[in-house]
Every structure is written in C-alpha cells, then in structure tokens.
N, C-alpha and C positions, 0 to 999 in steps of 0.2 A: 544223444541217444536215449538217455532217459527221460525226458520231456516227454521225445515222443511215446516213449512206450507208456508212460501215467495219459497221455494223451486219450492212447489208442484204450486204455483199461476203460476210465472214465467214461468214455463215450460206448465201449459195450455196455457199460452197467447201465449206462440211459437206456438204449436203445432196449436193453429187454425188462427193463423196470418200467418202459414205459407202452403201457397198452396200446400204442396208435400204431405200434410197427410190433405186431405180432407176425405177422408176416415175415419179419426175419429172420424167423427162426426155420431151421432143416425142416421140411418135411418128414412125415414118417416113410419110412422104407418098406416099399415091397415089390412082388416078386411077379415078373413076366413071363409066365409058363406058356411055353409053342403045344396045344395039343394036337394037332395033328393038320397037314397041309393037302391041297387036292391040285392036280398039274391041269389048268388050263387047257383047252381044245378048242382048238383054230380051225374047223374043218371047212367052212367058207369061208372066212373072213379074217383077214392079217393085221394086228398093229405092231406097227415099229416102235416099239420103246412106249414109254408112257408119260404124259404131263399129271392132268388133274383125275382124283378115283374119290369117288362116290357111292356110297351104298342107296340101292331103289327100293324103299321100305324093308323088306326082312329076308328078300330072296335072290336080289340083282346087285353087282357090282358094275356101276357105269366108268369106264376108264376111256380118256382122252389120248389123241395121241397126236403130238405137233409135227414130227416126223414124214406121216403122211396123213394130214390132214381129217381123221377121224375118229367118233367113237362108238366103244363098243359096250355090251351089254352082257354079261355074266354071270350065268346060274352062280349062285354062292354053295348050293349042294353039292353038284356032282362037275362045275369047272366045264360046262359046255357053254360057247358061246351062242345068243338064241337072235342079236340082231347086230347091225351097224349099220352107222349114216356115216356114208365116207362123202367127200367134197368130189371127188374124182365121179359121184355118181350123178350128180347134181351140177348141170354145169350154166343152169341160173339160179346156184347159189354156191360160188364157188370158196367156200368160207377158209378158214384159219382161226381155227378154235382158242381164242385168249382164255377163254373160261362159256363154260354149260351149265343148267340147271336143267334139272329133271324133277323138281316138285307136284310136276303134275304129267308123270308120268302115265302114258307113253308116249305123251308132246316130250318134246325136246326144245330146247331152247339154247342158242349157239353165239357169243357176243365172235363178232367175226373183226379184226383190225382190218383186214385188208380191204374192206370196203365201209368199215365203221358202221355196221350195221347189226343187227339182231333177228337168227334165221331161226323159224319154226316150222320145226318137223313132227311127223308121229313117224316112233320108230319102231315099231311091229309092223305098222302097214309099211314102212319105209315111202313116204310121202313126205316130198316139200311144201309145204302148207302157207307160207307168208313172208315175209321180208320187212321188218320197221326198222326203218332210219331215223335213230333219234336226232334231234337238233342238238349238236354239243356244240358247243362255243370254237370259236375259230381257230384257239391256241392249244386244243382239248382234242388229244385220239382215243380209243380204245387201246388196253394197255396190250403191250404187244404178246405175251404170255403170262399166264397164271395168275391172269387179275383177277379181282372178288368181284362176282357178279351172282346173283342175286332176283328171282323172280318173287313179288309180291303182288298181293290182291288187288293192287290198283294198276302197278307197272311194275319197273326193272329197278333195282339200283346197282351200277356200275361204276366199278374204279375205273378212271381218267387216264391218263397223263398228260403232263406239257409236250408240246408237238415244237416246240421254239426254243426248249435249253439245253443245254449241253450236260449230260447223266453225270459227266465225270468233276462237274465242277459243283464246288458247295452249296452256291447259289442256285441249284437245282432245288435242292431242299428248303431253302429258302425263299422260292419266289415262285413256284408251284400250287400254291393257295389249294384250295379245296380240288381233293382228290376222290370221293362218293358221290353219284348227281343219280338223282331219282331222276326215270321219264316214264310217263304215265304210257298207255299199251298203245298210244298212236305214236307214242316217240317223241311228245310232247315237252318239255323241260319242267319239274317241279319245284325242285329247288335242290341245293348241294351244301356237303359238309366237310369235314375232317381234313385238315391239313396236316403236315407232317410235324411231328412233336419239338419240341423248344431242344431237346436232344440231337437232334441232327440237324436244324437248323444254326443252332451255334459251333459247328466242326468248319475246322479254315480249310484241312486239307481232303482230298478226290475220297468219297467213302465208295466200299464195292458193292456192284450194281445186284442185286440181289433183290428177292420179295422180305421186304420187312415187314408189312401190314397181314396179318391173315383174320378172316372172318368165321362165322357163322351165323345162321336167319333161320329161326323159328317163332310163332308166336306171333307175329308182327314186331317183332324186334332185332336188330343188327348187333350182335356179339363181336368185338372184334377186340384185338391187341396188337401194337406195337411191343412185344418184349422187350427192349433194349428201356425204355421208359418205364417199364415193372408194375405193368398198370393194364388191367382188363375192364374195358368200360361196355356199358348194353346201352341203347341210342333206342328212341322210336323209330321208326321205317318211313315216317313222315313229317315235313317240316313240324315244328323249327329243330326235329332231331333234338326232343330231348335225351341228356342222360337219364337213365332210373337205375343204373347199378354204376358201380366205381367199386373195383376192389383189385389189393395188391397182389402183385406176384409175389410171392416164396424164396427165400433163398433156395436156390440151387448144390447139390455137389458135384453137379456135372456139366450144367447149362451156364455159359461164361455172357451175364448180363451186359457187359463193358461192351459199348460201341468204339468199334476201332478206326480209325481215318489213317490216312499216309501225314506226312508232316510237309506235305506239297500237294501243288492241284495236278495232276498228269492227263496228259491230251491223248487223245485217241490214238493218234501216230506212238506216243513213248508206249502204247497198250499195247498194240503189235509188238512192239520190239522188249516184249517181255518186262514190262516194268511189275513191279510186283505189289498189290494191293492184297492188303490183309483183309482176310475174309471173317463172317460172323456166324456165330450161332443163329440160328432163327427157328420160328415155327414152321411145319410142314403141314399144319393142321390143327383146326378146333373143329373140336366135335364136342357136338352138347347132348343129352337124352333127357329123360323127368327126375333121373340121379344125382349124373351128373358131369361136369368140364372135363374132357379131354385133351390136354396140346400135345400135338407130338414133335418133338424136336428135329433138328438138323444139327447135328455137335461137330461142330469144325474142330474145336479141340487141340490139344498136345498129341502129336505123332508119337511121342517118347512114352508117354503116358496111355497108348493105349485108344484114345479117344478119335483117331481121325477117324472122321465121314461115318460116324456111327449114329445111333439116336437112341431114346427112354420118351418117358411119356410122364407129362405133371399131372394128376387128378385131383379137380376140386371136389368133392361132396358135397354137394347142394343142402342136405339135411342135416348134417353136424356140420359143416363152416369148415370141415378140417381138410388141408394140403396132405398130397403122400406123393411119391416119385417110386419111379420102378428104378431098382439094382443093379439092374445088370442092363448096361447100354449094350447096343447091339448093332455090329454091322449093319448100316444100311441097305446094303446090297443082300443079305440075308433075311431081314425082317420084313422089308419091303414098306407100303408106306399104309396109315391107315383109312383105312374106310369110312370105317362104321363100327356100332355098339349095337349090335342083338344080344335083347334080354342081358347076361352076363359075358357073352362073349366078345371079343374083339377079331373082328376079320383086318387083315392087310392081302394087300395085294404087290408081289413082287413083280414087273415084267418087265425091267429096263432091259433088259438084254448083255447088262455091260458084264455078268458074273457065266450066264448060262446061257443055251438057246431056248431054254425051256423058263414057260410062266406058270406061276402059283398062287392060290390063293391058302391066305395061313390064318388056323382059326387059334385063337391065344384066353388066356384069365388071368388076372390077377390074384394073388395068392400074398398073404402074410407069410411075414419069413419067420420060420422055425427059430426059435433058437436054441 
C-alpha cells in the first residue's frame, strides 16, 4: 500500500512539474446562468422529438427530427416556427435525416441512409431541388443517425459506417478503417480519413453503441474529437487532411474520460434479453465562434451522486489558451441541448418531449463565480 501511494505522489509531481500536460490540471469554474426561455410555436408544422439543432447565423435555430422524418426552422426571438422540409412532403425524396447542413442557408442539405444519398432543398421556398449520390465504397453506408456531415466549398464530407460488421463486437472498431470520405458536389469520391482511435480499437469486450466522434467545420477546416482519447485535433477539409491544431482535453470534475467495455463480446440476441452494457460520457456538441470552443457534454455519471443524464459545457478560449467548465451540470431534459453562440449568449433548444409537451428555446451566459 505504500509503494503504491509514493507511486501515485511521484507521478503527480511529474505530471504538474511538467509543462507538456498542462492540461491536466481543473479547469477554472464558472457559472451557467438560464436568462430567460421563449415556448416554441408549432402552428403549421410538428416535430416529434428532436435529433440534431443547429443555429442559422444569428436568428434561426434548425432542429431535426428522426421521429418523423423532418426539419424545422426557428425564430430564435420570438419561438415561431417560419419553415419545414418534411420527407412525408417530398415523395421523390423520401429522406431520413442522418445529419443536415444549412451553411448556405436557405438550401438545405439532408445526408439521407435510406437511400445513401444527399437531398437538396430550399427551405423558405420549400422546393426539392436535387438528389447526389455519392459513390461510397461497397462496405461503406451513411451512418444511420447523428453522423458528422458537413458541406464544403468543393463538396460534402460525411461520416461512413461499415455496412459488413457486427456494432456490438470489438472488431467493429478495429476493422472499420477510415470513417470521414469527402465527395466532391457530383458525389465524386475525393479521398477519406480518421479511423477510430488506438483506445477503442484495443477493448476485447462489446463497447456501447453510441456517437463518440463529434465535429465542427468552419474556415475550410474539420474540428473534431474523440473525448475518450482527450485529444481535439483541426484536419484540412482536403486531402491529404492535414492536422494544424492538436490540443489536449482538460481534466474534468464531472466528465468521466475512462472508456468503458463489458468484460465479454454480447450478441444482439443477449441485447434484447437485457444484457447490460455500460454506457459513456460523450460530447453532444462543438461549437466553435472567433472566441471560442464549446463542447457540450452527455454526463452518464453516478446516479447516487447526482450526475445521471445531466450535462455542463467545457470552454476553450482561443485568446488566452485557458480551459474553464461550468458548475453546475444540469438535467438534460431541462437545459436542452446546444445550438449556438450569439455574440455572448448561449441558445439551447429543449424539444424532446420526454419532460413536457411543450418546446423551448433557453437563452443562457456565462458568468464567474462570486466568491
């Protein structure tokens, strides 16, 4: 017992004596103030629940919805909805929204699994305007929800998946190869990158099926992280995808870095009959602006402790280099998830339906804590 604890001393004194893992130190703390929320108004148009929510420069929040196959568009002022492209409307292009991009709004842009395609609409006129089918590789879908996709000045770049291996076995993660494939705007193939991290590629047993990758793309560059690897890296948007940024995550006092697996591989049959896989922390979100990094968490967490199914937000500062984390995690069903950054505020949008029947949008600040 003493070993270990000279052990454990020893290697803290490295670790903060030595400059390369500044990063491991807390964050400084501050504080998530809700200023005030506006209830959504659905007076044409319904979504069920919500996937992916995106802010449309400084007055729209676009929210997906896998439920019934649409999205929708949302004054950020006053909580009226002004459009939707539903799949029910459209019935040659009968999509399933993996993920949308609205950068060049009020195109729409829709990566669809169920026909592996990429639907372009304008959605004020409410007009289906195109259809490209990219050429992916034979073993290669679009991912089935919440993949990173991504419109750029040449074409698209879209998360993949293996169409051939089994989610629940480790070799999934190991034999999955490059999961990012740029295709230029005829759906051309350019080239592909990012495979999943040496961290989950070495786990023996079934890890739970979850979004661990989250992105963001401004600038002509792809921002993206694996948190469980504690590493945010920034990629060019075109071969050969250099990196230009690499920087570490932060310790956490609430975000539980440690990648969990079962100590067996379990088959979709033991899945039904309630076998129980431990679930992760993960990101719900980066959001970047000219300031700075946003991630906003998923805290699976200690039920005893307070922390199930809540979330906080890590902030990097672009101009001081300095990490801070908000205080006070927060029901996710009460916070809702976030958007976007106007100027100094933070919009979310709650509309899963699972708390309330009513949706909202919550404008929020950061705030140092008193002492």
């Amino acid at each position: 017992m003493e070993t270990r604890i000279l052990i454990s001393f020893f290697l803290s004194v490295f670790i903060s004596c030595n400059p390369k893992h500044v990063s491991y130190e807390f964050p400084e703390l501050i504080d998530l103030v809700i200023s005030d929320s506006i209830r959504v108004h659905e007076n044409d148009f319904f979504l069920n629940g919500q996937g992916q929510i995106k802010i449309v420069g400084d007055s729209l929040i676009a929210v997906s919805s896998i439920k019934n196959s649409a999205i929708g568009f949302i004054n950020i002022r006053n909580g009226k909805q002004i459009a939707q492209i539903s799949a029910s409307d459209f019935p040659e292009a009968p999509f399933f929204p993996s993920s949308f991009d609205i950068a060049d709004f009020p195109i729409l842009y829709v990566a669809d699994r169920f026909s592996n395609s990429i639907y372009k609409f304008d959605a004020l006129e409410k007009r289906f305007l195109l259809r490209i089918k990219p050429q992916l590789p034979t073993d290669k879908v679009v991912k089935a929800a919440l993949g990173e996709f991504h419109k750029t000045k040449i074409g698209f770049l879209i998360e993949l998946s293996a169409s051939n291996l089994d989610i629940f076995h480790p070799d999934y993660y190991k034999q999955s190869k490059n999961l990012i494939y740029l295709f230029d705007n005829n759906g051309d193939s350019l080239g592909s990158f990012l495979e999943y991290p040496e961290i989950f590629q070495k786990q023996q047993g079934t890890i739970f099926s979850q979004n661990y990758l989250s992105s963001s793309y401004s600038n002509n560059s792809f921002l993206y992280s694996y948190p469980h690897e504690k590493i945010i890296r920034r990629s060019d948007d075109t071969p050969p995808f250099s990196i230009s940024m690499k920087l570490e995550l932060p310790l956490s006092r609430y975000f539980d870095f440690d990648l969990k697996d079962l100590d067996k591989i379990v088959t979709f049959d033991e899945l039904q009959n309630s076998a129980d896989i431990p679930r992760n922390d993960y990101f719900n979100s980066i959001i970047e602006n000219e300031k700075a990094i946003y991630f906003q968490t998923w805290l699976i967490g200690d039920e005893s402790k307070g922390l199930n199914r809540t979330s906080h937000l890590l902030i990097y500062n672009k101009k001081e280099k300095q990490w801070s984390e908000t205080s006070n995690p927060r029901n996710i069903l009460d916070i809702g998830m976030l958007a976007g950054v106007v100027n100094d505020t933070l919009y979310f949008y709650e509309g899963s339906l699972m708390k309330s029947d009513e949706k909202y949008i919550k404008r929020a600040v950061l705030k140092p804590i008193e002492e």
